[in-house]
MIGUZA-913559 format. One record per residue (C-alpha): x, y, z. Coordinates in Angstrom, 1 decimal. Example, Ala and Ser with C-alpha at 12.3 -4.5 7.8 and 13.67 -1.06 7.14 Angstrom:
+--------+--------+--------+
!      X !      Y !      Z !
+--------+--------+--------+
!   12.3 !   -4.5 !    7.8 !
!   13.7 !   -1.1 !    7.1 !
+--------+--------+--------+
# end
This chain:
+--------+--------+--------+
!      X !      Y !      Z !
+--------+--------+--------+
!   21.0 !   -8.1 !   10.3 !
!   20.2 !   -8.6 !   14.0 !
!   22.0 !   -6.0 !   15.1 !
!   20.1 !   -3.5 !   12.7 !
!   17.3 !   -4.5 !   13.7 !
!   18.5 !   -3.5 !   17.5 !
!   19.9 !   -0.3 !   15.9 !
!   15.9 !    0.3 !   14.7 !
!   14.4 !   -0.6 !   18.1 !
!   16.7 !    1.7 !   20.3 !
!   16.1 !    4.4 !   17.6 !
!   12.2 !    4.6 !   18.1 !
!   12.5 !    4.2 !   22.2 !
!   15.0 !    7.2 !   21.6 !
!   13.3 !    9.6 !   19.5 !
!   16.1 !    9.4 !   17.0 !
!   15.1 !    9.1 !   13.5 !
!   15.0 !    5.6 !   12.2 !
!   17.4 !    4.3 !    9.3 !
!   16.0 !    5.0 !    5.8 !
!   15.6 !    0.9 !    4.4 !
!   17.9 !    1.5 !    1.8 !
!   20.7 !    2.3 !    4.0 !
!   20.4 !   -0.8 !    6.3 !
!   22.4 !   -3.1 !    4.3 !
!   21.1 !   -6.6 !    3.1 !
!   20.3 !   -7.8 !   -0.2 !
!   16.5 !   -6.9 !   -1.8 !
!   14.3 !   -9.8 !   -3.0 !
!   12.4 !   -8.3 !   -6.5 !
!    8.4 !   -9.2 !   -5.3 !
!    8.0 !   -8.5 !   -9.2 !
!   10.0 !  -10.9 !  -11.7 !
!    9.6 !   -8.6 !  -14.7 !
!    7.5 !  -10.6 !  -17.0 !
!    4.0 !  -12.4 !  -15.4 !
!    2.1 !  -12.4 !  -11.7 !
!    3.3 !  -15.4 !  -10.6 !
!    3.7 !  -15.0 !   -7.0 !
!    0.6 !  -12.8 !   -7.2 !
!   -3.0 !  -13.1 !   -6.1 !
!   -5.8 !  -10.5 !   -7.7 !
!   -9.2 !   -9.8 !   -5.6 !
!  -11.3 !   -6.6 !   -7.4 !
!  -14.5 !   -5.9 !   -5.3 !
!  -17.8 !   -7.9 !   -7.1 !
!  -15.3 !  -10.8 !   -8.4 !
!  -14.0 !  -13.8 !   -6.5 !
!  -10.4 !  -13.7 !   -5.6 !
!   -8.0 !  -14.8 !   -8.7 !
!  -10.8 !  -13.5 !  -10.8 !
!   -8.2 !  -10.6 !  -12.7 !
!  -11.4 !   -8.7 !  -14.8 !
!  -10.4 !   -7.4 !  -17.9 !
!   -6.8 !   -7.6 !  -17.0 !
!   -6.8 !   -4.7 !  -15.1 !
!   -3.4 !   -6.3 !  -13.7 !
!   -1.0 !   -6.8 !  -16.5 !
!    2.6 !   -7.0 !  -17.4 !
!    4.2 !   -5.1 !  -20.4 !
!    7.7 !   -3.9 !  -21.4 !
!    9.1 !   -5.7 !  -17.6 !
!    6.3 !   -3.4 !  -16.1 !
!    3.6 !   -4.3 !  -13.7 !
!    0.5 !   -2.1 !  -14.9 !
!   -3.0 !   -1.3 !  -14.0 !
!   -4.6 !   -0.3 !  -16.9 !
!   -8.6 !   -0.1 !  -17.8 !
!   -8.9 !    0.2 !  -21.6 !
!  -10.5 !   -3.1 !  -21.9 !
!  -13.4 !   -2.3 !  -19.2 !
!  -16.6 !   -1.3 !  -21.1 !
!  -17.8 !    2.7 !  -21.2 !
!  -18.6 !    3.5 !  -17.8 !
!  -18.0 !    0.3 !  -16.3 !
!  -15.8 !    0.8 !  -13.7 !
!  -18.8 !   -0.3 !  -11.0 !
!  -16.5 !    0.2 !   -8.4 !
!  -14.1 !   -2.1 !   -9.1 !
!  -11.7 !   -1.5 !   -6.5 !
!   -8.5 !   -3.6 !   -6.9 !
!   -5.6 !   -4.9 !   -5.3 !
!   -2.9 !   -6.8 !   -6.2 !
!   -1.7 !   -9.0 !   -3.2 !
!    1.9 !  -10.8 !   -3.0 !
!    1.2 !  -14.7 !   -1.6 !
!    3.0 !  -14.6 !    1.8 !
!    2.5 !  -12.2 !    4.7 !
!    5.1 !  -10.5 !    6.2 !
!    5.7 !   -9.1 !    9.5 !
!    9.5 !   -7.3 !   10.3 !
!   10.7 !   -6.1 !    6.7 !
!   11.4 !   -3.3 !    4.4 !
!    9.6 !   -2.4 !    1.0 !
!   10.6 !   -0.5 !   -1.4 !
!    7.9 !    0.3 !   -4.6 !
!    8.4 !    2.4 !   -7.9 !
!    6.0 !    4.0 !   -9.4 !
!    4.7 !    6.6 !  -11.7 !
!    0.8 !    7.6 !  -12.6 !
!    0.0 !    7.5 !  -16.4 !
!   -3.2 !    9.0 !  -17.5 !
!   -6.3 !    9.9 !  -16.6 !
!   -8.7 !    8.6 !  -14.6 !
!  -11.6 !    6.2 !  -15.9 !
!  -14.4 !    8.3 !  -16.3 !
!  -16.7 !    6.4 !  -14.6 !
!  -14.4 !    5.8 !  -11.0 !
!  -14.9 !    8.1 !   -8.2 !
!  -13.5 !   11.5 !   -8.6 !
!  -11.0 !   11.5 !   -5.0 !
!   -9.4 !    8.6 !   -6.9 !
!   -7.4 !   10.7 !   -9.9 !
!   -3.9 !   10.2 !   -9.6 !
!   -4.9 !    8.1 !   -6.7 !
!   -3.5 !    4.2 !   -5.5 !
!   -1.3 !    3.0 !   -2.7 !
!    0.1 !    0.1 !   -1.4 !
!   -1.3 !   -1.8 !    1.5 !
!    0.6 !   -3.2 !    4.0 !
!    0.0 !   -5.9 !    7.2 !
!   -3.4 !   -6.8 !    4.8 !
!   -5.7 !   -9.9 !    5.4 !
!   -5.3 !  -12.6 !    3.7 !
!   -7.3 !  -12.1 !    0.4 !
!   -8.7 !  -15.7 !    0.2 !
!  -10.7 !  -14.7 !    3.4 !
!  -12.3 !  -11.4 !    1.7 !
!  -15.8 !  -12.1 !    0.4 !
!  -17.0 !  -11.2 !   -3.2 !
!  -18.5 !   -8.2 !   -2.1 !
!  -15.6 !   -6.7 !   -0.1 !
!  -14.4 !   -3.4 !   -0.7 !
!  -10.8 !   -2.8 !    0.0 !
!   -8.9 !   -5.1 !    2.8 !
!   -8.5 !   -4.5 !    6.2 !
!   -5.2 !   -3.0 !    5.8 !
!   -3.0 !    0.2 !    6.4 !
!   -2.7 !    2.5 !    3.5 !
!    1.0 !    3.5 !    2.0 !
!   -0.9 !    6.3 !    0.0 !
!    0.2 !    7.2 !   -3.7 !
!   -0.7 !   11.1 !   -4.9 !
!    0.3 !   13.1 !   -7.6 !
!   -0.7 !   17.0 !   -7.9 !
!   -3.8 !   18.1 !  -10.0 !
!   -4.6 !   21.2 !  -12.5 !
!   -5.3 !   23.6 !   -9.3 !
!   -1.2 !   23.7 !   -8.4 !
!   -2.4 !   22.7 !   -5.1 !
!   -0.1 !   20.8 !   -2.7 !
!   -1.0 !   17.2 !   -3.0 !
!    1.8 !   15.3 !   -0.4 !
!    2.2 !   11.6 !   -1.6 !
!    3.0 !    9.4 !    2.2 !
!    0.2 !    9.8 !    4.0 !
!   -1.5 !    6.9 !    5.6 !
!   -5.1 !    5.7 !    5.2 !
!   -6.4 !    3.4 !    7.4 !
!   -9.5 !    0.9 !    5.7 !
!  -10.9 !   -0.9 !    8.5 !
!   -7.9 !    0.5 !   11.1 !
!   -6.3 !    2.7 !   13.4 !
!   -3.1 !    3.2 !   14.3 !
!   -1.5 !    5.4 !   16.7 !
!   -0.1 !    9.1 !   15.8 !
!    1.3 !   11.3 !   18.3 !
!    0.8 !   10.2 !   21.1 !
!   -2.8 !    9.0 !   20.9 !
!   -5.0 !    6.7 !   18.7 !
!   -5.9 !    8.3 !   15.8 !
!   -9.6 !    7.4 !   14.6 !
!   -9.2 !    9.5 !   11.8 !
!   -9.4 !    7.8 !    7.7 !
!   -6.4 !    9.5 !    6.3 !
!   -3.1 !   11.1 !    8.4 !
!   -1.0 !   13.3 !    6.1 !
!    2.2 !   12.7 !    5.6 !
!    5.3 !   15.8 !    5.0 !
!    6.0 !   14.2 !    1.8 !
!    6.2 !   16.2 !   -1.7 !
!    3.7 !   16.9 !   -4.8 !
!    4.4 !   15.2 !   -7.7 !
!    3.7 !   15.4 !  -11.3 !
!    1.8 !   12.8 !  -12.7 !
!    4.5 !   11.1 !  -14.6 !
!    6.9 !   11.3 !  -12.4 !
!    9.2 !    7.9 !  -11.2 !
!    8.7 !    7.9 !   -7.2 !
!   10.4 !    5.7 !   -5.0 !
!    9.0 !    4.7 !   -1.5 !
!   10.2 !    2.7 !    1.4 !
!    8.2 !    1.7 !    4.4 !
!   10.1 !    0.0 !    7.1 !
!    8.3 !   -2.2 !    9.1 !
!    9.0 !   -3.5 !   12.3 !
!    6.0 !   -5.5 !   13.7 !
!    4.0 !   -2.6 !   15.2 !
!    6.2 !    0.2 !   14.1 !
!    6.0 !    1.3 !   10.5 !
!    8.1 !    4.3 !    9.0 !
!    7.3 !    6.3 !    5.3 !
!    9.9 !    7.3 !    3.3 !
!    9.4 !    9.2 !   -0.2 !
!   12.5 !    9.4 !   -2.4 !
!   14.9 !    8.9 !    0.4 !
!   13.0 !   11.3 !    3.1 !
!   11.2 !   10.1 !    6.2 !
!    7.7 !   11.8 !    5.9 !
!    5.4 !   10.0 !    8.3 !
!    5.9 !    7.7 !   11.1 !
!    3.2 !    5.7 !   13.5 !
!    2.8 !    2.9 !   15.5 !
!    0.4 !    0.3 !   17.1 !
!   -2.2 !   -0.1 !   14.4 !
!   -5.4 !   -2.6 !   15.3 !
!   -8.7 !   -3.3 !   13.2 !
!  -11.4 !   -0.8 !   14.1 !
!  -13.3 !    2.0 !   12.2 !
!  -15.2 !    2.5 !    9.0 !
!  -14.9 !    2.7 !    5.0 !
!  -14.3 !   -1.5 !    4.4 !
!  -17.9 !   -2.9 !    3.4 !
!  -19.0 !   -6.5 !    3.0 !
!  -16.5 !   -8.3 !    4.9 !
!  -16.3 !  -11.4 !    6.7 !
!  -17.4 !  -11.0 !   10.7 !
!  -14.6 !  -13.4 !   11.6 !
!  -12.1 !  -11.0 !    9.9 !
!  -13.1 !   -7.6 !   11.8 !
!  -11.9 !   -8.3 !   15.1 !
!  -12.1 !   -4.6 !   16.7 !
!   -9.1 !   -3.7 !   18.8 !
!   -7.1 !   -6.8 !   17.3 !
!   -3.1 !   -5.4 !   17.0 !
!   -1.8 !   -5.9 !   13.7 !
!    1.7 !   -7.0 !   13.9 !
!    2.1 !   -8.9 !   10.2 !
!    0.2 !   -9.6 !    6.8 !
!    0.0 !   -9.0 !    3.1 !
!    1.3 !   -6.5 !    0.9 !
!   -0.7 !   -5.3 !   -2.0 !
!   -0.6 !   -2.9 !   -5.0 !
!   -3.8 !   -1.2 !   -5.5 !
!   -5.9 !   -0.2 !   -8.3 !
!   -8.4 !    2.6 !   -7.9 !
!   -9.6 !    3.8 !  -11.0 !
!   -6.3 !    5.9 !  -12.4 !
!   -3.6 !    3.7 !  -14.6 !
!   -0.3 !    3.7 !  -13.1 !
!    3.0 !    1.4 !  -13.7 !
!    5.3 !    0.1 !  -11.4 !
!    8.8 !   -1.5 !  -12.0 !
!    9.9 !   -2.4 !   -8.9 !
!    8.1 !   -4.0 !   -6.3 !
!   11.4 !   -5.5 !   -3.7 !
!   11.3 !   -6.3 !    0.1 !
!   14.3 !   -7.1 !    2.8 !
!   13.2 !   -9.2 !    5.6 !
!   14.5 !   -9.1 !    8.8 !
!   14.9 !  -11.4 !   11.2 !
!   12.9 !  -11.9 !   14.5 !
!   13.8 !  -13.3 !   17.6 !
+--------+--------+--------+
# end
């Protein structure tokens, strides 16, 4: 395992394309035990953290869902959720499947249909108020296409309360697209982002579609947070993983990660 994790460093200071995760050899650790949340803390936006309204996070069938049939008629009140695993990690690869089912809750934001993500090097959720947004996080963004045939890549990274650095440069911008593919809504999608500190590849379905680098807290979009959290400038090199919920249902039946180890 330490000699991968050589393998990955000499292949970002060299240009060459890093290892897909599922090829680096190790044994996976499920994040998801097929039939509760244990392991699992909830924070929505307007409830206190553990507070899991309306069991928008459930288990069915040895599937983690987000579902929002027991939420009232146009009460989604921007109930922005995310589902975080209870360690942080820093050097480690993830691996998430997925598929969207439905439509989206008539009363969450439109940009949101066939919408979620997964968040990676998070805060801690015990430190976000009750009136925080989303986390200070990086964005492993989930899309499926729409009616209009348009493309719609799934990959792309959004940065809430972050930057990270693209190409050369420090990107200030919210969301960096990705080469990844269009999917239809039902669809099974696997993704894989290796992470290595500071360093953090996207893979969809076996391809590399987005790599950057360097991330740090700055920048807009998270709301109601807690000064001592947004540190601007401060490198993000570890933290939480969590599974969001944005307003569209949407199953997944993996959740696994491979850590590596760091010297």
């Amino acid at each position: 395992m330490k000699a991968l994790l050589l393998v990955g460093v000499i292949a970002f200071s060299t240009g060459v394309a890093p290892m897909l995760a599922s090829e680096a050899g190790g044994e996976w650790r499920q994040l998801f035990n097929g039939r509760n949340l244990d392991g699992w803390l909830v924070k929505i936006h307007g409830h206190e953290v553990g507070d899991n309204y309306r069991d928008t996070y459930r288990v069915a069938d040895g599937v983690l869902q987000v579902r929002y049939d027991r939420y009232d008629e146009g009460g989604f009140g921007e109930r922005y959720g995310h589902l975080f695993y209870e360690k942080p990690f820093s050097s480690y690869d993830l691996a998430v499947e997925y598929r969207f089912v439905g439509d989206l809750m008539p009363s969450a934001p439109g940009y949101a249909r066939l919408n979620s993500g997964v968040m990676l090097h998070a805060q801690d959720p015990r430190r976000m108020p009750r009136g925080q947004n989303w986390p200070i996080s990086i964005e492993f963004q989930f899309l499926a296409g729409l009616p209009d045939g348009n493309p719609r890549a799934t990959g792309n990274v959004c940065t809430p309360g972050t930057h990270v650095w693209y190409d050369g440069k420090l990107r200030e911008d919210h969301i960096l697209p990705s080469s990844g593919p269009t999917f239809a809504p039902d669809e099974w999608v696997r993704i894989e982002a290796q992470v290595r500190g500071d360093e953090i590849t996207h893979f969809v379905n076996g391809e590399e579609v987005l790599h950057y680098s360097k991330p740090v807290i700055g920048g807009p979009i998270v709301d109601g947070y807690d000064p001592a959290e947004y540190i601007e400038g401060k490198p993000l090199t570890s933290g939480y993983i969590a599974l969001q919920a944005e307003g569209n249902a949407i199953d997944f039946r993996k959740v696994e990660v491979r850590e590596l180890p760091i010297e």
